[in-house]
Each structure stands twice: as C-alpha cells, then as structure tokens.
C-alpha positions in Angstrom: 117.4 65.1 88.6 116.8 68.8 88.8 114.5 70.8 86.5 115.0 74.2 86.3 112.3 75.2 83.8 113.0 78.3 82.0 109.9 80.5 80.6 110.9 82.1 77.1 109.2 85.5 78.6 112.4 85.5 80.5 114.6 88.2 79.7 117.9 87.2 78.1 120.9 86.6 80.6 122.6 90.0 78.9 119.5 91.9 80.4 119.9 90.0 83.9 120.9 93.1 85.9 118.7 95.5 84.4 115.9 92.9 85.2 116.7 92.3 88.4 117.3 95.7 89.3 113.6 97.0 87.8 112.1 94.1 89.7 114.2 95.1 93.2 112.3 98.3 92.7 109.3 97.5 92.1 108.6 95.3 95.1 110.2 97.3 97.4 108.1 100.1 96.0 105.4 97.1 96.6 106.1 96.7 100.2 106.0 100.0 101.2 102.8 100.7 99.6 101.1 97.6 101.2 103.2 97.2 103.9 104.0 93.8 102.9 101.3 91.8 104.7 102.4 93.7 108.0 100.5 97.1 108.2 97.6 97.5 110.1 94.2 97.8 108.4 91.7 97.1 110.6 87.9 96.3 108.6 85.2 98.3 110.4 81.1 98.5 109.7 82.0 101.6 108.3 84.1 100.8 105.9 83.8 102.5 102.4 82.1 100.7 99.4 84.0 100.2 96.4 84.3 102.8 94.2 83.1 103.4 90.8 86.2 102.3 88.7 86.1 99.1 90.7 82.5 98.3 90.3 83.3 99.1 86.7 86.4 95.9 87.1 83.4 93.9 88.5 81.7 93.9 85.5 84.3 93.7 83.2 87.6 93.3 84.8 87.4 89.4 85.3 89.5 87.1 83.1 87.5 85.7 80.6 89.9 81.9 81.8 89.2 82.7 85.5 86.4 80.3 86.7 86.9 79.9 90.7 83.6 78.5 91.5 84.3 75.7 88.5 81.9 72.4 89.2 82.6 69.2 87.4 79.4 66.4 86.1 82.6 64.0 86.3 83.3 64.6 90.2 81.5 63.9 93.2 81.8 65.9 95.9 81.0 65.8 99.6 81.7 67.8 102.7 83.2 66.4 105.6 84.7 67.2 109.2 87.7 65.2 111.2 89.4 66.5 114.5 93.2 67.2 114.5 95.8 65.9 117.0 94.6 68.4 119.3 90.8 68.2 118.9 89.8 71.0 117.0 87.5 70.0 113.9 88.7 70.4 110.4 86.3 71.0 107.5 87.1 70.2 103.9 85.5 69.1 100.5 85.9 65.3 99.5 86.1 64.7 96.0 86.5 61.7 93.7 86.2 60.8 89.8 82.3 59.3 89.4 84.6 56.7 87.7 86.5 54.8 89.9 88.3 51.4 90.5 89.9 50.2 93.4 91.9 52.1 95.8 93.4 55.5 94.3 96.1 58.1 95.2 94.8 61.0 96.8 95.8 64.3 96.9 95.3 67.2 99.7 94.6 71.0 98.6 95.2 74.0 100.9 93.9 77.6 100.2 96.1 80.9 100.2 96.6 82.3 103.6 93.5 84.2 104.3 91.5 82.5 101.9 89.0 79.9 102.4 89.0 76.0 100.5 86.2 77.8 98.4 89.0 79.9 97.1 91.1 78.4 94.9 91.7 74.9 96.5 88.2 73.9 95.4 88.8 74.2 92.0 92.3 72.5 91.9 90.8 69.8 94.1 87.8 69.5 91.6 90.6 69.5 88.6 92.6 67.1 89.8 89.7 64.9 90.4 88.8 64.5 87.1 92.3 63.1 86.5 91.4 60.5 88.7 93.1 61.5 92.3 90.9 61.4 95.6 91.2 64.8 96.9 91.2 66.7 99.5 90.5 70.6 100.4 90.4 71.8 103.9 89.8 75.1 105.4 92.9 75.6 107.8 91.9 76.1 111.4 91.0 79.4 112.6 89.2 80.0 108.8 86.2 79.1 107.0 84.1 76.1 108.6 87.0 75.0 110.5 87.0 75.1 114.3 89.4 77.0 116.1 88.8 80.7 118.2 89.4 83.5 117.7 88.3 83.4 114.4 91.2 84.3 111.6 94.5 83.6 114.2 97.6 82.5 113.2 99.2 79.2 114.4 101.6 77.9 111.2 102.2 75.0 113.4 98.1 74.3 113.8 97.8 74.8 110.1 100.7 72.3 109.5 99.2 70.0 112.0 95.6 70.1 109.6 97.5 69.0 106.4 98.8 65.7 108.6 95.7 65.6 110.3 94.0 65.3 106.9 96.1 62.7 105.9 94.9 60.7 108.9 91.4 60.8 107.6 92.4 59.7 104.0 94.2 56.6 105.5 90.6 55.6 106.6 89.0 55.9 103.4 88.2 52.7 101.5 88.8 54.6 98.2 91.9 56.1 99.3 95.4 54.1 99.0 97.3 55.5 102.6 100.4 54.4 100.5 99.7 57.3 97.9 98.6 60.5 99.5 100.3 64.0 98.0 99.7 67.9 99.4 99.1 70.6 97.3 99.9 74.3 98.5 98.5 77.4 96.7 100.0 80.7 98.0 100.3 80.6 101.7 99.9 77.3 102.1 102.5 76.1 99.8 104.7 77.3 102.9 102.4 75.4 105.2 102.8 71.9 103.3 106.1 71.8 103.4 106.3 72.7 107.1 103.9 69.8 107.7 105.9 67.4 104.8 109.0 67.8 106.8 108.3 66.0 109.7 105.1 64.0 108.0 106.9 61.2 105.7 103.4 59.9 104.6 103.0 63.0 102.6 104.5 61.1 99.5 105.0 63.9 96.8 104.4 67.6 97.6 103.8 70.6 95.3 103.5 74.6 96.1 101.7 76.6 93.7 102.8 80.7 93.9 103.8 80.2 96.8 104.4 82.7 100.0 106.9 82.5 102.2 105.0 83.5 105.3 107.7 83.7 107.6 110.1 85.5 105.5 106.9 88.2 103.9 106.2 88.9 107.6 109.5 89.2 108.9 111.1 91.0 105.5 108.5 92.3 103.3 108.8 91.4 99.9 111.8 91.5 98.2 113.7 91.8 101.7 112.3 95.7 101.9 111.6 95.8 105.9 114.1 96.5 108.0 114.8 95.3 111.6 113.3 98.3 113.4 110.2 98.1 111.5 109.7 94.2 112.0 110.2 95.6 115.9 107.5 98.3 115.8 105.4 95.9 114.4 106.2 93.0 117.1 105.7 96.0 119.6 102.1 96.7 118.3 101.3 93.0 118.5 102.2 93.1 121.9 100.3 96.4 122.6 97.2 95.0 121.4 97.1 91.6 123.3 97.3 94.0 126.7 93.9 95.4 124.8 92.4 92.1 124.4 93.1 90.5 127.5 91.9 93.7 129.5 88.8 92.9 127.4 89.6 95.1 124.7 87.9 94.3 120.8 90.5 92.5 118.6 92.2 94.1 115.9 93.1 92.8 112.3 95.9 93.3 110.1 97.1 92.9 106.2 94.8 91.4 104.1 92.9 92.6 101.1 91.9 96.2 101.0 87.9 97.1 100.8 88.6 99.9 98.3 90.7 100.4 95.7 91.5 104.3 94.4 93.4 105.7 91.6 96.7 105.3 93.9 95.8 102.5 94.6 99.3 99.5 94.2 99.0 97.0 91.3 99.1 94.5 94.1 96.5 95.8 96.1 95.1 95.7 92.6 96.1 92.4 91.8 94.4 90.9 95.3 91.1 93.2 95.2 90.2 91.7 91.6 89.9 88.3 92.9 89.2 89.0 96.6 86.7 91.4 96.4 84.9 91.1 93.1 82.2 88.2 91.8 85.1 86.7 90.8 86.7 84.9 94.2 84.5 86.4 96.6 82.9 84.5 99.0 82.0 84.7 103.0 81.6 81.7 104.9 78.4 81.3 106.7 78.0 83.2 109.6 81.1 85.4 109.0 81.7 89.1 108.2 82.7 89.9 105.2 84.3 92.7 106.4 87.2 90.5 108.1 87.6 88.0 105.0 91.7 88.0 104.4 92.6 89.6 107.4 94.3 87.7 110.3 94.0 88.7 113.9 96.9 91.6 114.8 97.8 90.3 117.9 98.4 86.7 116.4 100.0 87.6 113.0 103.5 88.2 114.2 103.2 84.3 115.2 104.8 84.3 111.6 107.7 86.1 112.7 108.9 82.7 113.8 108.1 80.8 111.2 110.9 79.3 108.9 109.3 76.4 106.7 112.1 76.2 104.6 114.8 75.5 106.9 115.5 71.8 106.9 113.7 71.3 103.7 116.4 69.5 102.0 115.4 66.6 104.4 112.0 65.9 102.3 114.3 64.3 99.6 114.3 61.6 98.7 110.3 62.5 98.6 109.6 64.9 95.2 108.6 68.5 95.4 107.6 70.7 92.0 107.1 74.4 92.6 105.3 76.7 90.5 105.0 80.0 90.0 104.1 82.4 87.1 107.4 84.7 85.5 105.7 87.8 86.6 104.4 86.9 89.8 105.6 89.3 92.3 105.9 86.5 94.9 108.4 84.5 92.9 111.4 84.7 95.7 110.0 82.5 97.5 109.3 79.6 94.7 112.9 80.3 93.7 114.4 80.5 97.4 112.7 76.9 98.0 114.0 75.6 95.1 117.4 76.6 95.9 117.2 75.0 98.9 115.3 71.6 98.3 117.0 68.8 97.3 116.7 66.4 94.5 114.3 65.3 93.6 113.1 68.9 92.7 111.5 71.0 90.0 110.7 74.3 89.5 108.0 75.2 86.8 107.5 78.6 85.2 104.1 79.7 83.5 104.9 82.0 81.3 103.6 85.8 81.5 101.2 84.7 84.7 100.9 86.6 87.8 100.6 85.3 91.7 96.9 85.3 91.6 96.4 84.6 87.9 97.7 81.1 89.1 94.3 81.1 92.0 92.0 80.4 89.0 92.5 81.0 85.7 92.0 77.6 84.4 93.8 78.2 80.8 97.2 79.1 82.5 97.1 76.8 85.4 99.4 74.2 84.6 96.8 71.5 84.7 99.4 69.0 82.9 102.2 69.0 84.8 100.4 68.9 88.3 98.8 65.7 86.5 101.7 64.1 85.5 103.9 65.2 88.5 101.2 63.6 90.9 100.8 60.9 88.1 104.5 59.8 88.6 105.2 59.8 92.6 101.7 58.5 93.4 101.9 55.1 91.1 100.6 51.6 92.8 103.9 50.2 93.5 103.9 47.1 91.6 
C-alpha cells in the first residue's frame, strides 16, 4: 500500500502554483549560484579562512538538536575493514545493542556524497543500534579510511558495489541474521543504495534519507536548471583535465562545500558550510587535507553523468523502500521523483519544516520512529 505522507507545513492545494513557481525559482536561482555540484572550485593551501560572520555561526550558529558526534553507553562499537568484489578494502564502524540475544537484523548506513561515515551515518548507525539492529557504516571507496586511489574519485558503480560488499561481511557475523539485512542512504548515498538494492536481492528493506539524485544533480542541476551545452562544457573540462593528469599534471577538484562564506554568499552554500565546515560536522580523516574534504576529483565527477539509479527501480518491489525528506529541503525532487517511480510497497515521509542537512543530525527532527518501526517491520524473524 502506498503512503504518501503529507506535512501540514504544506501549502494548501489552492496555493499549489504559486508554491511551485516560488520554489522553481529559487533553485534555479540555487543552481546558478552554486553551480549545482558541477562548477569548478578547486581547494588550494591558499585558500582564505573563514570570515568573521562565520566564525561568529561557529560559536553560535549550531542547532541547539544537532549532535553529529552523538555516542551511546547502550552501543558497542568497533571498527573494521573487508575487501570488495574487486579487492579494494572497505572501512566502516560495527555497532550493536550491549544488550543482545540471538541473531539480529542488521542494518547498513552510508554517508552523503563527499562526506565521510563520521558524518552523519555514525550517528544514525549508533541510533539505530540502540533500537536493537546490528549496524553498519562504511566509508564509500575512494573516501575516508576506505581504500581506493586517487583519493575522492567517483565510481557510483564501486560505491554500489561497497553497500553489497558490506552485506557480504554481515552474512559472516554470528550476531547478524543474513536473512535480515536493510541499507540506509543519507543524501548521496540514498541514490547509491538503491543502485546497489536493484540488482542485490539480499538487501531486504531499503530506506533513503534527503536523498540526491547524483546522476540527475550532475547532469541537470537542481530543479532541472542546466542546460545541454552547459552539461557539455563541463564534460569538455573533465576531459581537458585528464590530458593534464596523464601528462603528469596535479589533479583538480570540483563542487563540494565552499571554504568561505561572504555576505553573497547562497543559503545553500550556507546551508552545507554550517555543517561542513564548522565544529558542528567537521571532521578530516587521518592523513587527509582538509582542504579537499567534500570535493570529488574533476576529471572523475562527470562519471555521474551516466549515472541513473532510479531507472528500473520499480523492480525492488516486492522489497519495501521509505523515503524521507524534510518539506523545505531543497533536494526534495529527488525523494519525490523516486517515489513516483518505485513501486509498492513504498512510502514517502515528510518532516515537517526540516531542511536537506537539518535531516544529517539534528536528532529532534530526525524521524527516529519511523526508521525504527519501518526497519522494525521488513526485518522480523520470519516465524
């Protein structure tokens, strides 16, 4: 049965058209200023430090719900490494209830695109321990402690490939019931599970949380603001810069958060800085430069150009998805575009009045409740 869940900060259907129309503008306004996650910004030593008003944010900008780094007395947690079908080593964060018995379901977290498993899928992992679940975070190859060079490329099928390559490992656990293993996408990797769930049947119950569309930001720009020329020019720079590299030339990075904001600065550059960039998500894995944290290579980014993870999805069903996202989230195409797609059975959960990154940490708006129950359901022991 589907669930279209309806947030009462919606506007009321007679104010539909003007709604949709401010919101048209606003992310196309959005994707020009940012170019999407397409325009070149490539991190140097150089770069400035942040400026007054946002050292100001860092003090007091952080929301007084958002707790990234949250540790749980009820969970333990280890780190561990398995290889992927191709051999590349994948790190992640192992966590189960301190209160266990017998075999449980168990539940794999990914981390936004750019991100790190310390970034937000640590804490849902850690959350939905306490609830009981095994779980699973995992740095996606290429990022964080997971293998993979150059550092920060993008291969949607090798990140795919980690989320069944993690489920490999959990079949081997003696806490872990191989029957009952779930994935759990925030952002960029809600995209990224369901490219892995649709040809990955153990995957048994699947849920995206603000979810991006990587393909369809890279190729289209939010709100379908980049045209066909400008995808080209930026496929033509891609291919520009791998003559650079291969002669021996230094690599180049792309999109990501900025380093600085400034009085013109976009709410959404705004939005990503104030998590990214401030005490309140920032982290650097060891032996890595903070100065290229969120950006992918420039050369390898338009691998997302061929990306389409939801094509085909409807041949998850009869396996359950849930797809969240908050009502002002300017990333909510994509939760709703999925949704259209999927079939039964399917829901689609709004939190009202949250944001795309409110959803990375701030614990009193994450729906903590219906990921439980959701997980709850399509993960029972059979009996």
């Amino acid at each position: 049965m589907t669930t279209l869940q309806l947030s009462p900060h919606q506007p009321p259907a007679s104010n539909d058209q003007e709604h949709t129309a401010q919101r048209r503008g606003f992310l196309a306004t959005a994707s020009a200023a940012l170019g999407g996650l397409l325009a070149v910004s490539t991190p140097s030593a150089g770069a400035q430090p942040a400026s007054p008003a946002s050292a100001e944010r860092r003090g007091n900008g952080q929301p007084p719900d958002a707790d990234n780094f949250y540790q749980s007395v009820h969970v333990t947690t280890r780190k561990v490494r398995f290889p992927s079908q191709y051999g590349m080593d994948i790190a992640g964060n192992l966590y189960a209830p301190k209160k266990q018995g017998g075999k449980a379901a168990a539940i794999i977290v990914g981390h936004p695109m750019g991100a790190v498993k310390e970034q937000s899928a640590n804490l849902y992992a850690t959350k939905l321990a306490e609830q009981g679940f095994v779980t699973l975070s995992i740095d996606l190859p290429f990022w964080g402690e997971s293998e993979g060079r150059p550092r920060n490329a993008v291969s949607p099928d090798l990140y795919a490939e980690a989320f069944s390559a993690a489920v490999d490992y959990l079949g081997t656990q003696p806490a872990v019931d191989r029957e009952r293993i779930g994935v759990l996408g925030v952002c960029g990797s809600g995209s990224f599970v369901i490219s892995a769930a649709k040809i990955d049947p153990r995957m048994k119950a699947i849920a995206t949380v603000s979810m991006y569309d990587m393909g369809a930001a890279n190729r289209q720009a939010l709100n379908q603001s980049q045209t066909v020329a400008q995808r080209q020019a930026v496929i033509a720079q891609a291919a520009r810069q791998r003559d650079v590299e291969f002669a021996g030339g230094e690599a180049k990075y792309t999109s990501g958060t900025v380093h600085r904001i400034t009085p013109a600065s976009h709410p959404i550059e705004r939005e990503f800085y104030d998590f990214y960039r401030t005490p309140r998500g920032e982290y650097t894995p060891p032996g890595q430069s903070p100065l290229l944290t969120t950006h992918p290579t420039l050369s390898s980014n338009v691998k997302f150009m061929n990306f389409y993870p939801f094509n085909d999805i409807e041949t998850i069903s009869p396996r359950p998805m849930l797809f969240i996202s908050g009502t002002e989230a300017h990333s909510r195409e994509f939760s709703e575009n999925a949704f259209q797609r999927a079939a039964e059975p399917k829901e689609l959960h709004w939190v009202p009045g949250a944001g795309h990154v409110d959803l990375y940490d701030r614990v009193n708006l994450i729906p903590w409740a219906k990921l439980t129950a959701f997980f709850s359901q399509h993960l029972r022991q059979a009996a």
